[in-house]
One Martini backbone bead per residue (centre of mass of N, CA, C, O) as a GRO file, in nm:
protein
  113
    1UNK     BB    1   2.770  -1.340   0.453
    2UNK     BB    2   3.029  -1.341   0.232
    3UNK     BB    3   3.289  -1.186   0.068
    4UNK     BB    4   3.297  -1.073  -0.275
    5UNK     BB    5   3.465  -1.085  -0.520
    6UNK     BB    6   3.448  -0.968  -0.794
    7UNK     BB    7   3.367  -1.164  -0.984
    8UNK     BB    8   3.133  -1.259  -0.815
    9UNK     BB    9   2.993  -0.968  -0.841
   10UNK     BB   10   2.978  -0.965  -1.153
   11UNK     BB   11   2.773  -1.213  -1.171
   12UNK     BB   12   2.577  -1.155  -0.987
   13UNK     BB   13   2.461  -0.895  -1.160
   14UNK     BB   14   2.403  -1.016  -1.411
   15UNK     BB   15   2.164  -1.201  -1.262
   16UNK     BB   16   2.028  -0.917  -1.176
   17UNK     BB   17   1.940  -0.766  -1.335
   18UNK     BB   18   1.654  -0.789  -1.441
   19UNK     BB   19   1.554  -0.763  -1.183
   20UNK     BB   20   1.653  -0.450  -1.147
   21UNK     BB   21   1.487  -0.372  -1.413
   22UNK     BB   22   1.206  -0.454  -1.263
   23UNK     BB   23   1.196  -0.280  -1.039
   24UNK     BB   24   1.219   0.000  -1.196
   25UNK     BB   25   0.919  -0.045  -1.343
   26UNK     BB   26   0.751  -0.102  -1.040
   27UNK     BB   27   0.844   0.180  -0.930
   28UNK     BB   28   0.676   0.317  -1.166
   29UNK     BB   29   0.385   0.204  -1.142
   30UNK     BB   30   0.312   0.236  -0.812
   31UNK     BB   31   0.359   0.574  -0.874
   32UNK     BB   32   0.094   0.588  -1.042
   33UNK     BB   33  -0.085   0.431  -0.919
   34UNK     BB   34  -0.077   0.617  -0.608
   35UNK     BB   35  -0.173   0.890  -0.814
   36UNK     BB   36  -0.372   0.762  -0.984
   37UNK     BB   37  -0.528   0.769  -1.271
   38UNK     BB   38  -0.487   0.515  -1.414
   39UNK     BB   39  -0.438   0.261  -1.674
   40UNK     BB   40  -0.317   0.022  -1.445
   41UNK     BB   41  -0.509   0.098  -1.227
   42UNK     BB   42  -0.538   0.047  -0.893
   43UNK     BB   43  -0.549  -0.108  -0.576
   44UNK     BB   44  -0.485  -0.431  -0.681
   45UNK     BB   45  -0.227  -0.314  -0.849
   46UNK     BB   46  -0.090  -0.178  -0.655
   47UNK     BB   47  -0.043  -0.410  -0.441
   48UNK     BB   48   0.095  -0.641  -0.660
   49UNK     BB   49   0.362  -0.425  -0.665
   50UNK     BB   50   0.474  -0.420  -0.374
   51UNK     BB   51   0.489  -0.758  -0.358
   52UNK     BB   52   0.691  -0.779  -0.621
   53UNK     BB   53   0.895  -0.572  -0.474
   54UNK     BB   54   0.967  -0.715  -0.268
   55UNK     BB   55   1.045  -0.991  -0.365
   56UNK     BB   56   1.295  -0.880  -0.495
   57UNK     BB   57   1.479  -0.745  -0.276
   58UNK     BB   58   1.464  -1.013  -0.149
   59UNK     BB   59   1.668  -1.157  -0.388
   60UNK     BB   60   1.908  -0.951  -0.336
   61UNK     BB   61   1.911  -1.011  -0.040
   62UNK     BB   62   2.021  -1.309  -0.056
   63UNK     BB   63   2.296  -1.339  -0.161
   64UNK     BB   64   2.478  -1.052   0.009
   65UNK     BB   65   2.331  -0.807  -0.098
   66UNK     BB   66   2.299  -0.485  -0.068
   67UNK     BB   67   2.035  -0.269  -0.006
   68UNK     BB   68   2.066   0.133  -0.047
   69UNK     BB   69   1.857   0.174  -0.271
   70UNK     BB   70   1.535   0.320  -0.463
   71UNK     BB   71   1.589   0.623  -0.555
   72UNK     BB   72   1.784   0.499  -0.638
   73UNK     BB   73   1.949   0.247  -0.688
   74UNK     BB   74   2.157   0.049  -0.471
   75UNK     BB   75   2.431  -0.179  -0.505
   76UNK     BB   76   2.625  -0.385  -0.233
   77UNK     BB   77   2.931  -0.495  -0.227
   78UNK     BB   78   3.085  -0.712  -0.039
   79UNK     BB   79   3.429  -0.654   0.050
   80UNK     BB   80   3.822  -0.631  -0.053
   81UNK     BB   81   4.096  -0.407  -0.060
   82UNK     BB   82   4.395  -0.468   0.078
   83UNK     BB   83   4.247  -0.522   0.379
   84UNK     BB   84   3.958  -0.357   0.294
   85UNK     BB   85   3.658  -0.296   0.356
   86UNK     BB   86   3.441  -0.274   0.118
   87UNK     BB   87   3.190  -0.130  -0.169
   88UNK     BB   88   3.059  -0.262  -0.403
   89UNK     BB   89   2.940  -0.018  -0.649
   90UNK     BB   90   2.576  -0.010  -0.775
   91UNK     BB   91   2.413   0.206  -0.996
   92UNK     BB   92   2.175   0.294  -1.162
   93UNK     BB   93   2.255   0.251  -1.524
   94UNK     BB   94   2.432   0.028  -1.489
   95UNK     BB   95   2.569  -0.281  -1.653
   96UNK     BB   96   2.819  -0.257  -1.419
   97UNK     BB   97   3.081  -0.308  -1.235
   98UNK     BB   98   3.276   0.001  -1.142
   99UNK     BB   99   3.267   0.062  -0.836
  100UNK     BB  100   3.374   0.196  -0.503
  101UNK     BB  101   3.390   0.182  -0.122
  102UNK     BB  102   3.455   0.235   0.175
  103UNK     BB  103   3.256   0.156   0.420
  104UNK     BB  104   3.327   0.467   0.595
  105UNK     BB  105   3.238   0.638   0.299
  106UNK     BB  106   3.065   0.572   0.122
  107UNK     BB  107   2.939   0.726  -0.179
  108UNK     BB  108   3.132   0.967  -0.181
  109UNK     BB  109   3.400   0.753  -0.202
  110UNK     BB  110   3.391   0.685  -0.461
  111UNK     BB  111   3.518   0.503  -0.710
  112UNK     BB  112   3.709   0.321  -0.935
  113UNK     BB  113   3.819   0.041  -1.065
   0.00000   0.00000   0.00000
């Protein structure tokens, strides 16, 4: 995939916002679920989260975006920045896409957009 432009990347994760907000519930269903004695079921309940988990993170990277966290979520568009190759970077709980950072300096490089 190409690299995503800030508005595209804006669209894009607008798009995404249900589906991550999908998981973040899913992956707290699915470790009560793997702790036992929940009210939410046993292991066929556990096992149909894990499936609709798979599911989910393969629709975030089928876009183009890189998922690089799962707890938290962390979700990375490839993109350029003065001819610098960064990574748009949403982290769980953010409702907007405001950080980058160089592709080569990862998360601790974030700066705000």
């Amino acid at each position: 995939m190409g690299l995503f432009t800030l508005s595209d990347a804006q669209a894009e994760l607008a798009r995404l916002l249900p589906v991550l907000d999908e998981i973040v519930r899913l992956r707290a269903d699915a470790a009560e679920l793997a702790a036992g004695g929940s009210a939410l079921g046993g292991l066929p309940e556990f096992k149909a989260a894990q499936a609709r988990l798979d599911e989910l993170m393969e629709a975030v990277q089928q876009t183009g975006a890189e998922l690089k966290g799962f707890a938290p979520l962390l979700v990375d568009f490839p993109s350029e920045m003065d001819g610098v190759p960064v990574l748009l970077c949403w982290l769980e709980g953010d409702r907007e896409l405001g950080w980058y950072h160089r592709t080569d300096l990862g998360f601790a490089g974030r700066r705000p957009l």
